[in-house]
Every structure is written in structure tokens, then in C-alpha cells.
C-alpha positions in Angstrom: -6.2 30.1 -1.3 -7.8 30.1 -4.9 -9.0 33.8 -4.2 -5.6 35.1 -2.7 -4.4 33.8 -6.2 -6.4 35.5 -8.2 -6.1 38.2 -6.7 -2.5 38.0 -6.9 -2.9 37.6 -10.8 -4.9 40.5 -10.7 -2.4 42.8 -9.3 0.1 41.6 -11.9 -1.7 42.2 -14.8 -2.4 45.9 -13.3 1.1 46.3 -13.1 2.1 44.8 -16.3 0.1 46.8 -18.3 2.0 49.8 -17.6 5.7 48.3 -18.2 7.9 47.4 -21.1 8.0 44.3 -22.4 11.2 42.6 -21.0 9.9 43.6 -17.2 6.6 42.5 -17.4 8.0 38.9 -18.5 9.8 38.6 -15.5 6.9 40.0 -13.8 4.7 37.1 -14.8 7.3 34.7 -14.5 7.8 35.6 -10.9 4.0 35.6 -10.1 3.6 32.4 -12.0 6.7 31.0 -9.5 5.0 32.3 -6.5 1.5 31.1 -7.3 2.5 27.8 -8.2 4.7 27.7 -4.6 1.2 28.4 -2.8 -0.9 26.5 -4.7 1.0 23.2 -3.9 1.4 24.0 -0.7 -2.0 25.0 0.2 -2.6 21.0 -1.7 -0.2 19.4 0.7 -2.3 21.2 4.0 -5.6 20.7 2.7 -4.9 16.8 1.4 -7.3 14.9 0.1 -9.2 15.8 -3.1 -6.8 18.4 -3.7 -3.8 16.7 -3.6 -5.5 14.2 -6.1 -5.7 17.8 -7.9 -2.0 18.8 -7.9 -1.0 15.4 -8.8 -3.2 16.0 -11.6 -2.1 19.5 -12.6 1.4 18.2 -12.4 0.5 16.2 -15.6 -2.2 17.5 -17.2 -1.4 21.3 -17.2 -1.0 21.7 -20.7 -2.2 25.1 -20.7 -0.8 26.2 -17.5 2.9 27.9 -17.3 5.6 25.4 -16.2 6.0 26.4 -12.7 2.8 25.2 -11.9 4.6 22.0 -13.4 7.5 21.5 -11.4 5.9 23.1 -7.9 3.1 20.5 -8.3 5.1 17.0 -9.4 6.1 16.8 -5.6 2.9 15.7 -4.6 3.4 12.3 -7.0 4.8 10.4 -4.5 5.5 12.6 -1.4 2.2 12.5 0.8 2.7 12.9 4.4 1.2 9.7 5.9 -1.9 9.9 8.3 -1.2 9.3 12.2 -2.2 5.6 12.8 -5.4 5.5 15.5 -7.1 7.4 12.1 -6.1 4.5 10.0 -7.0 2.1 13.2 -10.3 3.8 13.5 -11.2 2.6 9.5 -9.7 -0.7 10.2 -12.2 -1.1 12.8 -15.2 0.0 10.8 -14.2 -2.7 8.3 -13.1 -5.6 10.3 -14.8 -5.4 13.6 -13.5 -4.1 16.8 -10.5 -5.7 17.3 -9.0 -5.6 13.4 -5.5 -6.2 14.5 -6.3 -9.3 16.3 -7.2 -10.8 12.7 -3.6 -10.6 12.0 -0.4 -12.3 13.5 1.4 -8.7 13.1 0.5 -5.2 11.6 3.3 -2.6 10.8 1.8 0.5 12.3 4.2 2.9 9.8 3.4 2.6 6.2 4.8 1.0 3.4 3.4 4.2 1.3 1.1 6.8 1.6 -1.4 8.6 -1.2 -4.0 11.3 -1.4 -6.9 8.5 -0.4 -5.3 6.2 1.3 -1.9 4.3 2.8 -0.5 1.2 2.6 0.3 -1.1 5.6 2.3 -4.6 5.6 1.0 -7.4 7.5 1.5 -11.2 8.3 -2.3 -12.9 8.0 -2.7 -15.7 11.1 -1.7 -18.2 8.6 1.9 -16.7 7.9 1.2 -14.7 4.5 3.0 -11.4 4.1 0.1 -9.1 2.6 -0.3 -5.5 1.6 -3.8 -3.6 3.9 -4.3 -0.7 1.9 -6.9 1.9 3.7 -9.0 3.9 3.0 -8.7 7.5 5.2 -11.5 8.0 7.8 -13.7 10.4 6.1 -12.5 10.8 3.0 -15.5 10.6 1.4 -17.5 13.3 3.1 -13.9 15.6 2.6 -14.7 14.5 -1.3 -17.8 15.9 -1.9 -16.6 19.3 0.1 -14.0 20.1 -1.6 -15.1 19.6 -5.2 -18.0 21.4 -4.2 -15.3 24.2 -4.1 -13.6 23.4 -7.1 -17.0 24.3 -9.0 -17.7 27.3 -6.9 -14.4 28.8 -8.8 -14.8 27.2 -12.2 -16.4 30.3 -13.3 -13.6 32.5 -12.4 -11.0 30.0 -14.3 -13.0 29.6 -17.3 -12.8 33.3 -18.3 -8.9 32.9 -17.3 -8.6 29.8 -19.6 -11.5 29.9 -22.0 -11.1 26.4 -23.4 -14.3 24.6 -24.5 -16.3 22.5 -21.8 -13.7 22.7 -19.1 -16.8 21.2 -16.2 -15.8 18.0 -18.4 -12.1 17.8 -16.5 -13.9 18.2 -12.8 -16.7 15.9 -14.0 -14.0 13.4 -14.8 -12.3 14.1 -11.8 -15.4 13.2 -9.6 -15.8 10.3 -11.3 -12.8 9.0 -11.2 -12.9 9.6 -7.0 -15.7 8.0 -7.0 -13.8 4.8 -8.7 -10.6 5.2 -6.2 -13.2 5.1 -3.1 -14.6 1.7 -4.4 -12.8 -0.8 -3.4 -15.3 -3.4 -4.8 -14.4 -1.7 -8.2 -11.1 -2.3 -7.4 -11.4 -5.5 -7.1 -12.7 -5.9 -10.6 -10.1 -3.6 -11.9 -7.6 -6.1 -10.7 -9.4 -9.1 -12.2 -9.5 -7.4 -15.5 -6.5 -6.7 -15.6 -5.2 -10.1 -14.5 -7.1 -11.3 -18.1 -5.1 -8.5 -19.8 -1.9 -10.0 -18.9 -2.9 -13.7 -18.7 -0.6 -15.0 -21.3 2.6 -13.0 -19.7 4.3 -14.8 -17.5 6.8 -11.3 -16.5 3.6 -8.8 -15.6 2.9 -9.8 -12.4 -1.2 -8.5 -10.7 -1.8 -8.4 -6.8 -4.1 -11.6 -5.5 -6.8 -9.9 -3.5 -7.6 -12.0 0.2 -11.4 -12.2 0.1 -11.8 -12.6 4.2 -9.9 -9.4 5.1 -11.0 -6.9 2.7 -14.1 -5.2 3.5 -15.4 -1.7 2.4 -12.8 1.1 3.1 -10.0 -1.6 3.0 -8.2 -3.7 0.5 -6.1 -6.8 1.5 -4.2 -8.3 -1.2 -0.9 -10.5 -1.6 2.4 -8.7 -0.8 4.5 -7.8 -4.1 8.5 -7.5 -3.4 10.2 -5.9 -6.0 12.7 -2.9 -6.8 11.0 0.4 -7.4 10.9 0.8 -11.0 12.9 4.4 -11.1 16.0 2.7 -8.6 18.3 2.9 -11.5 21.4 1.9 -9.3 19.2 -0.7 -7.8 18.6 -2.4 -11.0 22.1 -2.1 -12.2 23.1 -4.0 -9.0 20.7 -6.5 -9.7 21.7 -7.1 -13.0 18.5 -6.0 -14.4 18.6 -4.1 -17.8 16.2 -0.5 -17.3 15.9 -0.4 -21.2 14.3 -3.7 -21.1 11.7 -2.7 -18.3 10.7 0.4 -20.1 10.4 -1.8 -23.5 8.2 -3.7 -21.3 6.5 -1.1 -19.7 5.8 0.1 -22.8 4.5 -2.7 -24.7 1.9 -2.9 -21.7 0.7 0.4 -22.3 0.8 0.5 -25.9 -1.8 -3.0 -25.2 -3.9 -1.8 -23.3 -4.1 1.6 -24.5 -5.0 0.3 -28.3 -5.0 -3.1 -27.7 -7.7 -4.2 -25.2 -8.9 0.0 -24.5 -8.5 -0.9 -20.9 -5.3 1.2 -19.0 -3.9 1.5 -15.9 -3.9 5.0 -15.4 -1.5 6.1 -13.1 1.6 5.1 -14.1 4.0 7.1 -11.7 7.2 5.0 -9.8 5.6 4.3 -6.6 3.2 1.8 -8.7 5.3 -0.4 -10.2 7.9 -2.9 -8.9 10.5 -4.5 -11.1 11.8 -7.9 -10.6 14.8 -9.8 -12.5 13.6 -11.1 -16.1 12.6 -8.4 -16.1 9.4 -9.1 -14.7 7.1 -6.3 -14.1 4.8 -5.8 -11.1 2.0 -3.8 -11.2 0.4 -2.0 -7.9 -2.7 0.5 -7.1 -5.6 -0.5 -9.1 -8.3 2.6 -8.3 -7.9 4.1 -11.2 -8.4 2.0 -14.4 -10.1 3.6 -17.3 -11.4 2.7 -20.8 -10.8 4.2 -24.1 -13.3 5.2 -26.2 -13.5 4.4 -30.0 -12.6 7.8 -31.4 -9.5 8.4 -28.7 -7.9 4.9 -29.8 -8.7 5.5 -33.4 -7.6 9.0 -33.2 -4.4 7.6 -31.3 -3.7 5.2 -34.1 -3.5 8.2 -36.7 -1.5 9.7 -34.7 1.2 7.6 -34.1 1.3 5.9 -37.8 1.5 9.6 -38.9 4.1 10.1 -36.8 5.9 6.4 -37.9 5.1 7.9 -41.4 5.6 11.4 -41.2 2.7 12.6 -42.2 1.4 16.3 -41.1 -1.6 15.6 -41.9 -2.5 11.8 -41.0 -1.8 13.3 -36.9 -4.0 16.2 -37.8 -6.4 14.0 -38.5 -6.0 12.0 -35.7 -6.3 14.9 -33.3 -9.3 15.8 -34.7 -10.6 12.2 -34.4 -9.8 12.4 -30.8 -11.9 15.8 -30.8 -9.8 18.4 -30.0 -11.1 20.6 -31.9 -14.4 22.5 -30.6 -17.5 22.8 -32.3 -17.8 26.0 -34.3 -13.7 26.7 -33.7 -11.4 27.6 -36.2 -9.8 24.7 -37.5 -7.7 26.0 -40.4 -5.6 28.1 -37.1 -4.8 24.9 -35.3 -4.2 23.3 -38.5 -1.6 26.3 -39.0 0.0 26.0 -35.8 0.0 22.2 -35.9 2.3 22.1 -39.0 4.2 25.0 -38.0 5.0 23.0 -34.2 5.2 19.5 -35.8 8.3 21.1 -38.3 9.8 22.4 -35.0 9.5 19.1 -33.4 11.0 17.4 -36.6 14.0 19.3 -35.7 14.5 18.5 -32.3 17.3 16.4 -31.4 17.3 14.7 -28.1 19.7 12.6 -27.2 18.8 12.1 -23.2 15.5 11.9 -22.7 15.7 11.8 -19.0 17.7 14.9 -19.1 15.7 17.4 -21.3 17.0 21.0 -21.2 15.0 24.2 -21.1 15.4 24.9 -24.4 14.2 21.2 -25.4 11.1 21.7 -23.4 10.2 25.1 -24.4 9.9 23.6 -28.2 8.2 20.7 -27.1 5.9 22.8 -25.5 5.3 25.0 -28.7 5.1 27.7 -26.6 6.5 29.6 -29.6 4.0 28.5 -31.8 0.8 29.5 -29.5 2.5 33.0 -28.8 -0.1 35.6 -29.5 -2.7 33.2 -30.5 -3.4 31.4 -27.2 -7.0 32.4 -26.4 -7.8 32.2 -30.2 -6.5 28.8 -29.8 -8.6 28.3 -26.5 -11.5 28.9 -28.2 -10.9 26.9 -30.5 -10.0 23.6 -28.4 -12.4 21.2 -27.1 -11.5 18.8 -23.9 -12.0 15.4 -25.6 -14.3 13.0 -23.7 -12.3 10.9 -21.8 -8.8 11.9 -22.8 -8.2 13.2 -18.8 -7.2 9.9 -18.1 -5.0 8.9 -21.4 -3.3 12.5 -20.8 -2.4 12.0 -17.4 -1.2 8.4 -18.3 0.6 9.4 -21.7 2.9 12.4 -19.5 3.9 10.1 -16.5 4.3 7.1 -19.0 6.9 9.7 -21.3 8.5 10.9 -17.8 9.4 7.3 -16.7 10.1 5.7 -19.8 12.7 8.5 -20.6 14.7 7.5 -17.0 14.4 3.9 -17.7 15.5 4.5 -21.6 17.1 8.4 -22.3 18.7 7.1 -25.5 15.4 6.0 -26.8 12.4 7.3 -24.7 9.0 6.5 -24.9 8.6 7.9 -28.7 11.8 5.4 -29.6 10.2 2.4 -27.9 7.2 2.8 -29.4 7.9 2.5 -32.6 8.1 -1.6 -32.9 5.4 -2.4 -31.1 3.6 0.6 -33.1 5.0 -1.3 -36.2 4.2 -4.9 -35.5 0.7 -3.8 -34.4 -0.2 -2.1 -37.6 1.3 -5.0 -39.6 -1.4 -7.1 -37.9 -4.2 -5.7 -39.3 -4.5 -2.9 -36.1 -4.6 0.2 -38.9 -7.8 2.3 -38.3 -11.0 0.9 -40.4 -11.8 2.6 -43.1 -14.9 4.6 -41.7 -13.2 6.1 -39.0 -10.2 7.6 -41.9 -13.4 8.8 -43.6 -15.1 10.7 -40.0 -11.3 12.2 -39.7 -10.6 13.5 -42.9 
């Protein structure tokens, strides 16, 4: 698949170089269309790691063109399920040879199905509805294949994309799998989070049930709730969805530079809303830290932005390290201002309806026109910031259904203000190692 897509490119850019500008635009949008098209369906067949791939393309692909965007996003929340004598088969490994016997029923169709693993209700033998998430047979073997893969063509995409230390996204990525695939670390993820959110009463964390979790599957109290994106659903509830993003996002804006400890993957499927609002918070496999200079560097950024300083979120880019050792820092400092004057301009007034022209300048595709692999060069993956990327995208996505009017930048800005009135402001060191 990643072959017949290079290849693919290759042709393109054969062909391109002999046409006139307006054609070869269309050329390359086309071919960006119909690559996009086969890579996420060659994802959906090959499940597994690479789905967990898409899903983090669909979020991440700052560099990539937009149709890779839109092609990938269906893989989300849209995972074919796995048939159930696989699922049994783990269930047995786990639990011992009868594993439905230790329940008084099991629902053999899922509640919801992922990349790694599906989601099952059940009634425990002493009446308590629970949710038996597991683990897909093999899974972990398929793992270690496929990103074995993945490196085999890293070559081949660095010279396409020649952005500093790009091994750092697929280290990331394995490690991250490697978290998912624990269950034990799970576990912990829950409990850490459960200490997060002890003193509120509306964020609501999963009790896991010791006797039937073993490795490979999770048991854990059954959440009911309204998917957090059912917009009619809330309204007939009587539940205000500009209330349950400010909610969202004063979790995220806590645990992001709060407590540097984030759930982070934030897409509808893992969160259930309740009246209050209270919040509900599902799937705990991937739960990262932040590291010193990404929440520092995050706190320039938005009080720059509260502030509207150019400057102050230059600063705090480069605090986050974007900027790659040896790279040409007075060009992105160019191109910063130049797209943070643009974005001064823009006017949105639906944020869950953004047109193309909208996304174009908040892409600043017009800015990195001509300059892009001078730019690549010049670009440096932070450590860590996979994660806060991938969370930051699908937090702006849903917070922008929940509240258009406002979105996530316009419900930010009082928590962001309250924070920094209580003493949250970087220390003085770290405005000394940005500047």
C-alpha cells in the first residue's frame, strides 16, 4: 500500500513538471484525494496498529494536505467490530475456560469497538451492570509487525517531509501502544485520574472490578450517559452543550497545565454527559504527562495570545522546541508574525461550521507557500507534544460543536485568566530560557 503510493506521487510529480501552473494544482489535488482514499482504506483492512495510525494522521497531520484529513477522521469512531469467538477466545485466556459462566449475562455485540480492543456490557453474578473491555487476540504480536513496517518506510518519508527527528513520532507511537496494551497501566491511569478530579463532584471516573479483570481484559463499572456530541439529545434533556464544553474545557485546561497529567484522547465516543452537567469520562489507555518546557511553553502561548503579544507565543513555541537545532529561526519568526496578523483577522462566528476559506488561513497555508521545506528544516518534533497535539485538535473539534459561538479559544480564556491570576504565570527562569 505505502509503495503503490509513492509510486503514485512519483508519477505525479513527472507529470507536473511539464504542465502550467493552474493544471498541475489540480493534478496534485486529485492525487492527494486519491491517496488519501487508499490510505484509509488500506487502515480500515489492515486494522490494528494502523488504524491507531489514521486515527492519528486524522489529527496530527499538520504537514500533510487536508484530504489526508478528512479521508482519515472516519476511523475516530467507526471501527468494524471483531466477530465474537475471537473476543471469546481472549476472554478465556483471562478468566479461565468457561469466562461467561463468571457472569449472569454477556451481550455478545458490542457497546463499541476501537483499533485494540471492544467494549462488551455485562451483568456480574451479583446484579452489577459493568463495561468488559477486551483486548483483541493477538494484537500484540500484529503490534510489533506492523510498526516494524512503519520504520522500514520512514526513510522514504523523511526525504518527502524533511522535518527534524521524525523516528521521534513512531517512537512515541510505540510507546504509547505499548501503554494501551497494559491494562495494569490502565488501571493506574484511572486511579490517577480519579485524584485529579477528587474534589468535583460533576467529572465522573470508571470503578475498576478487581475479580474480573485479568491481563488482556478490563472490567469496570458501567457509565450511562448521553454521548457528548448528541446535541439534540442534550437539548431534550435539558442539558446546556455550552456548559459541558466549559466543562470539558476547564478539565483539559487542569490537567494540561494544572496537574501535567491528560487524558489524551478526547474524541465523542469517550465521554458521556449527564444532567448538571456532569461529565463522564471513558477509555483510560492513553494518559500522558507533560513535560516542563511543553506546559511552560503552553503558558506563553496562550497569555500571549490573552495579551496579544507576537512575540510572548514565539517565545512560547520555541520553549516547547519547535524550532530545530541549527534551523533558521529568524524565517519562522517571519512567517509566525506574518500568520499570527492573518489569524488576527479572522472572524469566526461558528466554530463548528468552519468554511474552506476559514481553514485555509488557519492552516497558513498561504504563509508556508514556497518556503515549506525551508520551513521543514527548520522544525523540530518537540518531545512529547504527539500526545498534547493529538489532544489539542480533537479537544478544538469538539468544543467547537458543543460551543460554535465561542469555541475552544473563547472558553479558554477565563479559566486561562483566573489561572494566571493565581500565581500560574511562567517562573522567571523559564521567560529567561525562551527569550
Amino acid at each position: 500500500m505505502f509503495w503503490t503510493i509513492f509510486a503514485s506521487y512519483g508519477m505525479t510529480w513527472l507529470l507536473a513538471r511539464v504542465l502550467p501552473r493552474s493544471p498541475r494544482e489540480r493534478l496534485w489535488e486529485r492525487a492527494h484525494r486519491k491517496n488519501a482514499l487508499r490510505l484509509a482504506s488500506g487502515f480500515t483492512r489492515l486494522r490494528g496498529v494502523f488504524i491507531k495510525v489514521g486515527q492519528v494522521l486524522s489529527v496530527i497531520g499538520t504537514f500533510l494536505p487536508k484530504a489526508y484529513g478528512e479521508a482519515l477522521e472516519k476511523l475516530q469512531d467507526k471501527v468494524p467490530a471483531q466477530p465474537f469467538p475471537e473476543i471469546e477466545a481472549r476472554l478465556r485466556e483471562a478468566l479461565g475456560d468457561d469466562p461467561l459462566d463468571r457472569f449472569e449475562s454477556f451481550e455478545r455485540e458490542p457497546l463499541a469497538a476501537a483499533s485494540l480492543a471492544q467494549v462488551h456490557r455485562a451483568v456480574t453474578r451479583d446484579g452489577r451492570t459493568v463495561a468488559v473491555k477486551v483486548l483483541y487476540p493477538g494484537i500484540e504480536q500484529l503490534i510489533r509487525r506492523d510498526l516494524a513496517v512503519l520504520r522500514s518506510v520512514l526513510p522514504v518519508i523523511r526525504r518527502l517531509f524533511p522535518i527534524s527527528r521524525q523516528e521521534r513520532i513512531l517512537d512515541q507511537l510505540s510507546a504509547m501502544l505499548a501503554r494501551e496494551t497494559n491494562y495494569q497501566n490502565e488501571r493506574k491511569n484511572m486511579e490517577r485520574l480519579r485524584a485529579v478530579f477528587a474534589d468535583k463532584d460533576n467529572v465522573v471516573v470508571p470503578v475498576v472490578v478487581d475479580e474480573l479483570t485479568s491481563a488482556g481484559v478490563l472490567t469496570m463499572t458501567f457509565e450511562s450517559g448521553l454521548k457528548i456530541n448528541d446535541l439534540d439529545g442534550l437539548r431534550r434533556a435539558e442539558i446546556d452543550a455550552e456548559s459541558v464544553g466549559k466543562l470539558l474545557t476547564e478539565c483539559y485546561f487542569a490537567m494540561l497545565l494544572e496537574h501535567r497529567l491528560f487524558h489524551a484522547d478526547p474524541h465523542p465516543g469517550n465521554f458521556l454527559v449527564r444532567p448538571g452537567p456532569t461529565l463522564v469520562i471513558l477509555d483510560y489507555g492513553a494518559v500522558e504527562e507533560v513535560t516542563d518546557s511543553l506546559a511552560e511553553g503552553m503558558k506563553l502561548v496562550v497569555l500571549g495570545a490573552m495579551t496579544r503579544s507576537d512575540d510572548q507565543i514565539l517565545q512560547g513555541l520555541e520553549r516547547m522546541g519547535f524550532v530545530a537545532v541549527g534551523g533558521d529561526r529568524e524565517l519562522l519568526a517571519r512567517v509566525g508574525r506574518e500568520y499570527l496578523k492573518v489569524l488576527a483577522r479572522v472572524n469566526i462566528s461558528d466554530f463548528s461550521q468552519l468554511d474552506r476559506q476559514t481553514i485555509e488561513k488557519l492552516s497558513g497555508y498561504e504563509q508556508i507557500r514556497g518556503k515549506l521545506r525551508d520551513i521543514m528544516r527548520s522544525v523540530e518534533y518537540p518531545e512529547g507534544y504527539f500526545y498534547v497535539e493529538r489532544t489539542l485538535v480533537l479537544l478544538f473539534g469538539l468544543v467547537g460543536q458543543l460551543a460554535p459561538k465561542a469555541g475552544l479559544p473563547g472558553l479558554i480564556v477565563p479559566f486561562a485568566s483566573r489561572a494566571f491570576a493565581m500565581g500560574l504565570q511562567q517562573p522567571a527562569d523559564s521567560a529567561g530560557a525562551a527569550t
